[in-house]
N, C-alpha and C positions, 0 to 999 in steps of 0.2 A: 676750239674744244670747249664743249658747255663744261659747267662746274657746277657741282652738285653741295649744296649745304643742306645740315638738320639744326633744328631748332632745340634748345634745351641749354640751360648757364649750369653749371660745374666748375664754381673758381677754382676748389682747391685741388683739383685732376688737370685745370685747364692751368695753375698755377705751376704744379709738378712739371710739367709735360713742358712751359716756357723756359725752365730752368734746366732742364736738361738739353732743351735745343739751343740755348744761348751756350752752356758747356760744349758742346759739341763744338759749336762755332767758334769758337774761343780758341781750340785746338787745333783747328785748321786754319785758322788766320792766323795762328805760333810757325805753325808747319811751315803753313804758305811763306812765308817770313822768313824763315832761316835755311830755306832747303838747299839755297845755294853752296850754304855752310858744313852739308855731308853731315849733319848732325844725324849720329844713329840711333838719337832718342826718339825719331818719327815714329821706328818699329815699334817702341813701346806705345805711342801715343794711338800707331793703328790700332792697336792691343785692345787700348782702352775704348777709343770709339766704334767698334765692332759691337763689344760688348755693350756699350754704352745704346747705339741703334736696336740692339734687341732686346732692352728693355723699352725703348722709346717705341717698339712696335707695339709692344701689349701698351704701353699709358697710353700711348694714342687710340689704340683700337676699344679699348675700356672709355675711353673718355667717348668718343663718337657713335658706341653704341648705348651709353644713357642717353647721349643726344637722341638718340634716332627712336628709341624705346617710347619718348616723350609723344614722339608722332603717331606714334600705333594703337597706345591706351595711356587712359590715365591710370592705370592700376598698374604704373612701372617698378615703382619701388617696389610691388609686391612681387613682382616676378622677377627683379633683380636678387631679393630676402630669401625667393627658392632657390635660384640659380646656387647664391653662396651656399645655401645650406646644405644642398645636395652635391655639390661640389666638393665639399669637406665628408662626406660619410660616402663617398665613392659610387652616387647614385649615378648611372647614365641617364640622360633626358632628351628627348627632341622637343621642341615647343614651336609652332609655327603661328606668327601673327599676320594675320591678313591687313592689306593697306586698301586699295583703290581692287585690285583684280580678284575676281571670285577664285578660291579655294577649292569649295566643295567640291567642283567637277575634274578637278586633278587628281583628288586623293581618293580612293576606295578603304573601304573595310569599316569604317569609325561605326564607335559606340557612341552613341549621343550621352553627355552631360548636361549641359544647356543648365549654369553654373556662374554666380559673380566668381570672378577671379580672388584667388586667397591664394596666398603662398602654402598654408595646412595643406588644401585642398592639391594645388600643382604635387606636393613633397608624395602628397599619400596617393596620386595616379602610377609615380616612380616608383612607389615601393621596392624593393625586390619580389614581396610576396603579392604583390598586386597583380593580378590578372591585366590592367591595363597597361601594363607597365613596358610594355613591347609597341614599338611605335609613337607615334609622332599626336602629343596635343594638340588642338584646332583651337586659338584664340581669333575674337572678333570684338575689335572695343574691349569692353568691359566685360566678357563673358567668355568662359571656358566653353566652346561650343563640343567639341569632342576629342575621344581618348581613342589608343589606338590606330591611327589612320598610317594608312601604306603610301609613302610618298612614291613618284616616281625614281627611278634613279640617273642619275649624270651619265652622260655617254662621251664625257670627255676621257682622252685617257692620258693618264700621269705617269712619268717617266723618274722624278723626282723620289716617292715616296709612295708608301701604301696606303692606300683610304680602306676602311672597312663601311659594311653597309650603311649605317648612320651617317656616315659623311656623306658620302657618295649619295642617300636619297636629300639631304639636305642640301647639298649644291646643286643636284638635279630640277627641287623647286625653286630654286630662287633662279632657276637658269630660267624659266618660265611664266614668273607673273611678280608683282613688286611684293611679295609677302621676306618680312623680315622672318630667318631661321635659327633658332639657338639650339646650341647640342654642347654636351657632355659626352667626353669620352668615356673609354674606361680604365683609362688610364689618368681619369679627372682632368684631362685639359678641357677648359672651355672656348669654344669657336661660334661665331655666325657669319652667315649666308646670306649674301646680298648680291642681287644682280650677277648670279655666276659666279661668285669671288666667295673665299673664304677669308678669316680675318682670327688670328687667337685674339681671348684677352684676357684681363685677368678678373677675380672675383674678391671683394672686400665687405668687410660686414657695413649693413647700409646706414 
C-alpha cells in the first residue's frame, strides 16, 4: 500500500498530537495488563480513550492540513488567518486550491478576481452581504483566481449523516483532480477535501 506524506514542520501541533498518542498508549498497555484481573475500571478508561480519539482526530487533521497548505501556496498562513476568522463570526466558505490538475474546466459560473491572496480579501468574498459569497473560491499559487464558482457535486451516497450542498460539492471535487478543498459549515465546523475523503479540523489564531 503506497503512503502518502506532506511537507511542512508544526513542532507544537506535532508536539500536542505525540502526547496524546503516547496517553492513549499508555491506557491500553494498563488495559492490556490487567484485563485478566476483571478490573471494571477498563469501562472508564474506554470512556476516556473514545473521547481522547476525537480529539486526536481534529489535532491530527489540523496538524496535516498546515502540512499540506504548505504544498499548494505560500500564502498559507493567510488563508489559514481567514479560515479562523470566519470561523469565529459564523462565515460559511468554500476555498478550492489547485495542485498539479487543472480546475477551471470542472467548475462553471466563476467571476474572475485574478488577486494576490489576503486573508481581507478571502473574509470580504464571504461576506454575508457579498454578492460572491455563494460558492466556492478558485486559488492557484499565490493568487485568488476566482469567486463564485459551482463545483460538481459527489454522487456518493451517505447512509451515516446528512451533507448539505457545500459538502457534498466539495467532496465531489476532490473526488476528481488533486485540488485541496476547505469549507465552513454553517454551523462553524471546519472540514477539508482530499482525494474523496473528508477530514474536520480545528481552527486557532495563527
Amino acid at each position: 500500500m503506497d503512503r502518502n506524506y506532506c511537507t511542512g514542520d508544526y513542532p507544537l501541533l506535532r508536539n500536542d498530537l505525540t502526547d496524546k498518542l503516547t496517553h492513549i498508549e499508555a491506557i491500553l498497555e494498563q488495559d492490556i495488563a490487567t484485563l485478566e484481573q476483571n478490573d471494571i475500571q477498563i469501562l472508564n478508561d474506554i470512556e476516556e480513550i473514545t473521547k481522547g480519539l476525537s480529539e486526536l482526530e481534529s489535532i491530527t487533521s489540523t496538524y496535516f492540513l498546515n502540512c499540506l497548505l504548505t504544498e499548494y501556496t505560500d500564502y498559507s498562513k493567510e488563508i489559514s488567518r481567514s479560515i479562523h476568522k470566519m470561523s469565529l463570526n459564523c462565515q460559511k466558505a468554500l476555498i478550492v486550491l489547485e495542485k498539479n490538475d487543472p480546475v477551471a474546466p470542472l467548475v462553471k459560473d466563476g467571476t474572475p478576481i485574478n488577486a494576490k491572496i489576503s486573508s481581507q480579501l478571502i473574509e470580504s468574498i464571504f461576506h454575508p452581504e457579498s454578492q460572491l459569497s455563494h460558492g466556492a473560491v478558485l486559488i492557484q499559487s499565490d493568487m485568488v483566481v476566482s469567486a463564485s464558482n459551482v463545483l460538481p457535486v459527489s454522487s456518493q451516497i451517505f447512509w451515516d449523516r446528512f451533507f448539505d450542498i457545500r459538502e457534498l460539492s466539495a467532496l465531489g471535487l476532490s473526488e476528481i483532480c488533486d485540488a485541496l478543498i476547505l469549507l465552513i459549515s454553517k454551523d462553524k465546523s471546519t472540514l477539508f477535501c482530499l482525494n474523496g475523503n473528508m477530514f474536520p479540523f480545528s481552527t486557532s489564531s495563527p
